[in-house]
N, C-alpha and C positions, 0 to 999 in steps of 0.2 A: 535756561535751566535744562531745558533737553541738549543741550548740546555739551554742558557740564556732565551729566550722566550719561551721553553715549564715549566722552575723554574718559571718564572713570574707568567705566565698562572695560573701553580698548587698553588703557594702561593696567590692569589688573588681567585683562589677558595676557597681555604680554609677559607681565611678570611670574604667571602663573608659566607659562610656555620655558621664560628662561628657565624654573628652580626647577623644571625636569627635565632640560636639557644637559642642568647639571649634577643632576642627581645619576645618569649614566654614569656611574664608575666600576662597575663589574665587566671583570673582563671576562669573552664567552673563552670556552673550551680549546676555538679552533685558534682565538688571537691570542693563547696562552703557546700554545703547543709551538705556532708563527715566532712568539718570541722569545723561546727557548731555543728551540734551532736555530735562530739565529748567532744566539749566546752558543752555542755549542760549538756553531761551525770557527765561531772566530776564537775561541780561547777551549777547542778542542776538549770539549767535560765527556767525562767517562757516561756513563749509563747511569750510574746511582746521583751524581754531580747533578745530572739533565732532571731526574727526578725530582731532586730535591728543592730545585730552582722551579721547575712545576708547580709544587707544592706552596712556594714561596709568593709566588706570581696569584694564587688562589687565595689565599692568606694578603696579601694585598690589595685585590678586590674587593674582596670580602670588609673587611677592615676598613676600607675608603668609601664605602658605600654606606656605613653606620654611621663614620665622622661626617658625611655631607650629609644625612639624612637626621643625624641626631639622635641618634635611637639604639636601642639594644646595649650591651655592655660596650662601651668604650675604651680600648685600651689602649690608645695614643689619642696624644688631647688636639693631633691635627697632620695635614696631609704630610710636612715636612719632617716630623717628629717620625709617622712612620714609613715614608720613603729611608731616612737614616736608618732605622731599625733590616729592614729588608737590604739595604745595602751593606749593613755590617755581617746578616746570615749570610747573603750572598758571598761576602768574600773570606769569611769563615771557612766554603768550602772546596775552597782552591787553594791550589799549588799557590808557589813562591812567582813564577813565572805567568802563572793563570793570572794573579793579581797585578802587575805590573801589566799586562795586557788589559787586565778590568779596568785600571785608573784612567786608562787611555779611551778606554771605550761607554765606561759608565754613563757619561753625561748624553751619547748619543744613544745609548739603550734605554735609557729613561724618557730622552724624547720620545723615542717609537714606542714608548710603555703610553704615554698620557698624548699621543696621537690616538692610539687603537681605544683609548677611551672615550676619545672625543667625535668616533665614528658611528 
């Protein structure tokens, strides 16, 4: 019986350890700024572009950190609903050329988006 209740014990830690490991999804300041420059260098965004991509990236954390935690208003009903959503502002505010350089580059900007979340 004691050994029933120290399995519980330790699988209820653990489980407890994963749902806030997963619950990191806010990205800090410095890993926003990290992956806007780098958006910038490769598809060359003017100043208000970098901004707004900033803004977007904040609005992303923000957002994914209510849908994994369940709480507050919701307003995408899950992570892939609003990674689309952010990727259609995103390309709302580019060039013709900026965008044809995004489709190329998206899927590797989004990895380094949900690496620095998982840091």
């Amino acid at each position: 019986m004691k050994k029933l209740a120290v399995f519980i014990f330790m699988l209820v830690s653990y489980m407890t350890l994963i749902a806030q490991t997963d619950m990191k999804s806010n990205l800090t300041d410095e890993e926003i700024n990290d992956l806007t420059s780098k958006l910038a260098m490769k598809l060359l965004l003017n100043d208000s572009q970098k901004s707004a991509v900033s803004g977007l990236l904040k609005t992303y954390g923000s957002e994914l950190q209510k849908i994994t935690a369940g709480s507050g208003e919701i307003r995408y009903k899950d992570k892939q609903e609003l990674v689309s959503s952010i990727n259609s502002q995103v390309e709302s505010l580019l060039d013709s050329k900026q965008k044809m350089k995004y489709d190329v580059l998206k899927k590797e900007w989004w990895n380094s988006i949900n690496s620095e979340e998982n840091d």
